[in-house]
C-alpha positions as a Python dict, from the first residue, in 0.01 Angstrom:
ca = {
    (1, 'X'): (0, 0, 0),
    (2, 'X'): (-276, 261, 16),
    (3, 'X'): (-632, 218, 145),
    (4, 'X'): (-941, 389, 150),
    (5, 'X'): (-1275, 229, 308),
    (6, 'X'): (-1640, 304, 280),
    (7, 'X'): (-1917, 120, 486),
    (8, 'X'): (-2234, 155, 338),
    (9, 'X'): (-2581, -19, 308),
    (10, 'X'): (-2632, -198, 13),
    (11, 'X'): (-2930, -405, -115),
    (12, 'X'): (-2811, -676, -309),
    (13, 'X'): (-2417, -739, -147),
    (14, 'X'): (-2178, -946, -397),
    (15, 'X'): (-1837, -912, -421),
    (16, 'X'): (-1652, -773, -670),
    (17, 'X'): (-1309, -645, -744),
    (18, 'X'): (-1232, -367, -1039),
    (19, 'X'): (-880, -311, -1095),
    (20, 'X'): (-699, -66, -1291),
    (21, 'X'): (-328, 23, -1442),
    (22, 'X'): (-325, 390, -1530),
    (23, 'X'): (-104, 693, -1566),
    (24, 'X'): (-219, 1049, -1447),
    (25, 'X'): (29, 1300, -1580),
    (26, 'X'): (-14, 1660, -1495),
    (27, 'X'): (-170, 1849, -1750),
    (28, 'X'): (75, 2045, -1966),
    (29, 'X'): (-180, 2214, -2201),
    (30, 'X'): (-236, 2573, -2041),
    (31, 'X'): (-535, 2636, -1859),
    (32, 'X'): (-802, 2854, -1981),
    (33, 'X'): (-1197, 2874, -1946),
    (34, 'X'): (-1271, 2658, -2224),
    (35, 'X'): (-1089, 2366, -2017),
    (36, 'X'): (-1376, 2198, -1780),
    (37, 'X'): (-1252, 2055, -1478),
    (38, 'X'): (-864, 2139, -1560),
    (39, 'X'): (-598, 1935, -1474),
    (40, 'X'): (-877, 1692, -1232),
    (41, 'X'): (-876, 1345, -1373),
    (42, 'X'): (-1089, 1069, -1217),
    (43, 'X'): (-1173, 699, -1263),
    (44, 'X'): (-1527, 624, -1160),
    (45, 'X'): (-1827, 274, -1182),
    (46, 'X'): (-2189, 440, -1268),
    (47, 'X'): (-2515, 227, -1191),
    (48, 'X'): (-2573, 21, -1497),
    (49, 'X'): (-2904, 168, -1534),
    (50, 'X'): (-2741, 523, -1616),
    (51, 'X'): (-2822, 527, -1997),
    (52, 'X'): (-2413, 593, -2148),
    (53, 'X'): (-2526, 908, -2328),
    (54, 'X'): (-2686, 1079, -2033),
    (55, 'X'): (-2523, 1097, -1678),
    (56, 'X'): (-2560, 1411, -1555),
    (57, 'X'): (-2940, 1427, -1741),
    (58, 'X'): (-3151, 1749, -1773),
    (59, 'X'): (-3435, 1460, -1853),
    (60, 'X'): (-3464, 1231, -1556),
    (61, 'X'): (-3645, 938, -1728),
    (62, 'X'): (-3379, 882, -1929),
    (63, 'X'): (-3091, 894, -1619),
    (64, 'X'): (-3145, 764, -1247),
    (65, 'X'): (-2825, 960, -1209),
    (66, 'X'): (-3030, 1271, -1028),
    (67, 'X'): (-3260, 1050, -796),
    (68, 'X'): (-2939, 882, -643),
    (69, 'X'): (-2927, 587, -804),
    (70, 'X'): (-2575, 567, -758),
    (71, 'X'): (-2143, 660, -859),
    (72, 'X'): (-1873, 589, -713),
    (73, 'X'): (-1546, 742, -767),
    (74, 'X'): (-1268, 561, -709),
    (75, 'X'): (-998, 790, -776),
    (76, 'X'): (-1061, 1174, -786),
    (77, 'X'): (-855, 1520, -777),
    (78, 'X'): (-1107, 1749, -604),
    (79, 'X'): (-1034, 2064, -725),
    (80, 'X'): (-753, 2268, -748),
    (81, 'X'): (-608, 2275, -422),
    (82, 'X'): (-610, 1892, -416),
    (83, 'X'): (-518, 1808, -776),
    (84, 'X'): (-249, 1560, -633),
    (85, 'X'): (-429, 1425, -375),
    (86, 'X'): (-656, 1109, -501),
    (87, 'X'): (-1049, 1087, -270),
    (88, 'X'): (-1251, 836, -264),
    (89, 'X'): (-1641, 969, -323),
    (90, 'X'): (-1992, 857, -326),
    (91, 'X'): (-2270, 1035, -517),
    (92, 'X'): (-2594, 900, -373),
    (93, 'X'): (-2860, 947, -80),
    (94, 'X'): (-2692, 783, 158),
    (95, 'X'): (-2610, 1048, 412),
    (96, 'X'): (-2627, 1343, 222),
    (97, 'X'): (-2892, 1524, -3),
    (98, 'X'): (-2644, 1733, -218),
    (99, 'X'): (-2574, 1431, -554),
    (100, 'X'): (-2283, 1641, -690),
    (101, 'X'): (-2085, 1731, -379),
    (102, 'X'): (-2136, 1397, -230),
    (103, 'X'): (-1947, 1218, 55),
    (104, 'X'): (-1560, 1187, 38),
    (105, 'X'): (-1352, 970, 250),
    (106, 'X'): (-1163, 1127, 518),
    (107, 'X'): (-812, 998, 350),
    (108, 'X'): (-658, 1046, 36),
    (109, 'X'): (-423, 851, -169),
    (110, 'X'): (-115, 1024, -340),
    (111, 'X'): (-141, 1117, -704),
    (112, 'X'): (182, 989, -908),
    (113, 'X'): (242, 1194, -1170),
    (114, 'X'): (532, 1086, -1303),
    (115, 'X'): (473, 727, -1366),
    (116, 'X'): (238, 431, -1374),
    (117, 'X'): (-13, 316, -1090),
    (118, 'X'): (-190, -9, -989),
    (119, 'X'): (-465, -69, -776),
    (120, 'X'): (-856, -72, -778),
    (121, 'X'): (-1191, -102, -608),
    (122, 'X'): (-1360, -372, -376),
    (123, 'X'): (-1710, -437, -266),
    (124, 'X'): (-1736, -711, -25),
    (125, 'X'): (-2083, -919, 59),
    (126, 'X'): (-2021, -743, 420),
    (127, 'X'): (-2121, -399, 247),
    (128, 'X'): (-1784, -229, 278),
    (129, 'X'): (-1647, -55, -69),
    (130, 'X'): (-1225, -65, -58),
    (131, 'X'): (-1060, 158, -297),
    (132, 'X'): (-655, 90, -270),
    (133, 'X'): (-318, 171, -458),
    (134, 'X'): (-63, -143, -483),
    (135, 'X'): (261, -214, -696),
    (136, 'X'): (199, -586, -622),
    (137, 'X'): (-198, -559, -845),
    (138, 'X'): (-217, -880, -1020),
    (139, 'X'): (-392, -841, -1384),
    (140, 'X'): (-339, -1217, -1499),
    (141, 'X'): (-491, -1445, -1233),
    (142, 'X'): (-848, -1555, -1082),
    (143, 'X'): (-865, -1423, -750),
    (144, 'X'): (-1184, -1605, -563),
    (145, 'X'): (-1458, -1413, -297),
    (146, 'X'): (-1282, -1550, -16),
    (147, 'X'): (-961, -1458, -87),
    (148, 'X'): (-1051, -1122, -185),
    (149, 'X'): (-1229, -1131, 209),
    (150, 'X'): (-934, -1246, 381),
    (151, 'X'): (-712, -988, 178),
    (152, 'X'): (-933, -724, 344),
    (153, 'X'): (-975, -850, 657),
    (154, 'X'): (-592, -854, 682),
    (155, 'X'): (-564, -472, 583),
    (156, 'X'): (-421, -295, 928),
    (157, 'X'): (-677, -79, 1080),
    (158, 'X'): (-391, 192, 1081),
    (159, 'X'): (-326, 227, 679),
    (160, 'X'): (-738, 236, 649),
    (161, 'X'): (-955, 573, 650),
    (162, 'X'): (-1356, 467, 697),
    (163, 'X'): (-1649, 659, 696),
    (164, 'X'): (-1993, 469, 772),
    (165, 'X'): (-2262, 627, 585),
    (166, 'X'): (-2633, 608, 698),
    (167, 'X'): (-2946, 521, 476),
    (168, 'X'): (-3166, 771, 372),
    (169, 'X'): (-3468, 753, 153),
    (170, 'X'): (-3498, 953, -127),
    (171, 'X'): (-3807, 969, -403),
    (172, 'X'): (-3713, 1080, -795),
    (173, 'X'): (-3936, 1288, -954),
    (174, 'X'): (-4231, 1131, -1174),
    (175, 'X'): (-4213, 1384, -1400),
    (176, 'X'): (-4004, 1641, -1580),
    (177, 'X'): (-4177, 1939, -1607),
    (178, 'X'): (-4049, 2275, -1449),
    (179, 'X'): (-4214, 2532, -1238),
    (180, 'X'): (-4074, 2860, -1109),
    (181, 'X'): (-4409, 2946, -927),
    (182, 'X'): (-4491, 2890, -566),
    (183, 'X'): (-4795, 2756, -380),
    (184, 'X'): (-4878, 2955, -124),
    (185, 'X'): (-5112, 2714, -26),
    (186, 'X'): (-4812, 2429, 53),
    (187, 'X'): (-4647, 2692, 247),
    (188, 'X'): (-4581, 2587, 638),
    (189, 'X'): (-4768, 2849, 881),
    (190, 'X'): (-4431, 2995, 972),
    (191, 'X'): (-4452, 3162, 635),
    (192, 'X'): (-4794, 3303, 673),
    (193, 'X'): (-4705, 3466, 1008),
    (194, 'X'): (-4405, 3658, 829),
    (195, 'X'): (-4612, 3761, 553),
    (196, 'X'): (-4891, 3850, 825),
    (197, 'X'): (-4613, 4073, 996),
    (198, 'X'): (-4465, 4241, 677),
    (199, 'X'): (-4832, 4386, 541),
    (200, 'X'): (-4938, 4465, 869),
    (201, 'X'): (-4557, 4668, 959),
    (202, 'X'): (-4663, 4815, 577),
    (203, 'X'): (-4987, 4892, 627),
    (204, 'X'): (-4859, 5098, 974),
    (205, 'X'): (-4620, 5298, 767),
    (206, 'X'): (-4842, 5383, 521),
    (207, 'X'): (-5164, 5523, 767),
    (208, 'X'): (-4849, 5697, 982),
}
């Protein structure tokens, strides 16, 4: 029985409880640059105001995806180097400001490649997310928001890795126009004194 444990803020705090029964086989198709994201599978919950055609949106009205509006991944090879290894990750403002790198829990759980695996994700009205691996998943009962509490409270602190993240605020942009130019104008005064010291250091040269 694997765990992996998130505590995080949350507005609105229900519980819930995904679970999943999946295979991840290693790729056998041979890699080449055509292949995005080779040989890295993932299973992952998107706010359900991320329109279906448009996660990762070049138009921010139509996605909340880029203002931090919220994924989770619940299982995800990282790259390469950890294509066996399964992280738990969280793409939103909450203590960090880079969306695609987000925050990954310290611990991993162990890919199987070779056969079948059970387990799933749980948010609890406390504000912790639980993502976990387990032979014994049920798929055919009704499990109620106690019991699903007193499951978790029962987890050892020993076979759980937690990270606590903080809030942070973050406002998306109104619009969706693009500029490449620069204010000068919104510049801090830092900026002005190096400018200040490059023409002057020019203008020196130049009279020399």
């Amino acid at each position: 029985f694997t765990v992996v444990a998130f505590q995080l803020t949350m507005v609105r705090r229900y519980t819930k409880k995904f679970l999943f029964e999946f295979e991840m086989p290693t790729e056998t198709e041979k890699n080449s640059s055509s292949i995005g994201y080779y040989d890295l599978p993932a299973i992952w919950l998107l706010n359900d105001h991320i329109a279906r055609t448009s996660q990762y949106p070049t138009n921010a009205n139509c996605s909340c995806w880029a203002s931090g509006c919220g994924e989770y991944d619940i299982f995800e090879a990282m790259n390469g180097t950890e294509k066996n290894h399964l992280y738990s990750t969280f793409h939103t403002f909450q203590g960090i400001e880079d969306l695609g790198t987000g925050i990954q829990s310290y611990g991993y759980i162990t890919r199987n490649t070779t056969g079948t695996m059970k387990g799933g994700v749980v948010f609890d009205s406390s504000g912790n997310v639980v993502s976990f691996i387990s032979d014994a998943t049920p798929f055919n009962g009704t499990v109620s928001a106690d019991t699903v509490n007193d499951l978790l409270a029962a987890i050892p602190e020993n076979e759980t890795y937690s990270s606590q993240l903080m809030s942070i605020s973050a406002t998306a942009p109104s619009t969706t126009s693009k500029s490449n130019g620069v204010a000068l104008t919104k510049m801090q005064n830092g900026v002005w004194y190096y400018i200040l010291a490059i023409f002057t250091a020019f203008t020196q040269v130049v009279l020399i």
